[in-house]
C-alpha positions as semicolon CSV with decimal commas, in nm:
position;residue;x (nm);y (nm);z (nm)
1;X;-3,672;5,944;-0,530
2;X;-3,430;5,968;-0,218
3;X;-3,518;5,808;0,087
4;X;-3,584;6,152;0,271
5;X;-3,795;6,247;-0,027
6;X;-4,006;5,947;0,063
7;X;-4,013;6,002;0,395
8;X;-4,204;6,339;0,351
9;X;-4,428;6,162;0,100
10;X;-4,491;5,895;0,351
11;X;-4,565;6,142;0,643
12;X;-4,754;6,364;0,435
13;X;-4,980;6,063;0,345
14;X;-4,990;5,875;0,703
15;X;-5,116;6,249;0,794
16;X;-5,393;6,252;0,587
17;X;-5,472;5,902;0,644
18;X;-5,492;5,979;1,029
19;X;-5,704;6,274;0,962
20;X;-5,938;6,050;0,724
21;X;-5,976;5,814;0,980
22;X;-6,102;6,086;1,251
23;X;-6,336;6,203;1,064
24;X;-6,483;5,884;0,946
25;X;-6,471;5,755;1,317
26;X;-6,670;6,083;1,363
27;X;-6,967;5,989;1,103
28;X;-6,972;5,663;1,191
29;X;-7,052;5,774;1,518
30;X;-7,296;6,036;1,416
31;X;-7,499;5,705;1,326
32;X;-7,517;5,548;1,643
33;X;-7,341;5,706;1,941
34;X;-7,040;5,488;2,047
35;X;-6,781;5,589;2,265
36;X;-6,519;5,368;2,110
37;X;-6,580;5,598;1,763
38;X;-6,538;5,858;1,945
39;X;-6,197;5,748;2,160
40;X;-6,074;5,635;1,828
41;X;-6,146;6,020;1,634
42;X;-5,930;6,186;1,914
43;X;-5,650;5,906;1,911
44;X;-5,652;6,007;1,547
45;X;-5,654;6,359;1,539
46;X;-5,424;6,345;1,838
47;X;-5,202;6,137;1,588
48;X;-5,255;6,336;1,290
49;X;-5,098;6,634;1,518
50;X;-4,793;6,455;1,618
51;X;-4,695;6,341;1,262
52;X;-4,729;6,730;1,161
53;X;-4,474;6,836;1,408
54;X;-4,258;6,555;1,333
55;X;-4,251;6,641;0,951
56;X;-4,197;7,011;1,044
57;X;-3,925;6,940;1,286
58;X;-3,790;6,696;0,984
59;X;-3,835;6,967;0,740
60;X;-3,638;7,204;0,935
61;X;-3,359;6,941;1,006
62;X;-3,294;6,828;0,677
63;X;-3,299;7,251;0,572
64;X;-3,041;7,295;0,828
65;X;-2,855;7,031;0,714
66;X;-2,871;7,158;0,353
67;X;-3,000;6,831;0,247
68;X;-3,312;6,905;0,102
């Protein structure tokens, strides 16, 4: 596998990971209301957002390039 091939595997999974993380800081604050849970499920989905523009503005680069 290239290296930009793994790139868009490894921002494809650190997306996914961020998302996971949101939504488990959201359950785990369904349980017992913490604010901290909650800070820590919009840091991730906040996250989660910037790494999908990043791999679309990657995406696009690369294309342009006619590297992918």
């Amino acid at each position: 596998m290239s290296l930009k091939g793994f790139h868009i595997v490894f921002i494809t999974f650190s997306t996914l990971l961020a998302f996971g993380i949101g939504v488990w800081c959201l359950w785990i604050n369904s349980m017992g209301a913490t604010s901290s849970y909650v800070v820590g499920a919009i840091l991730s989905f906040a996250s989660a957002i910037v790494l999908i523009i990043y791999g679309c503005w990657f995406w696009r680069k690369m294309k342009r390039l006619r590297l992918i």
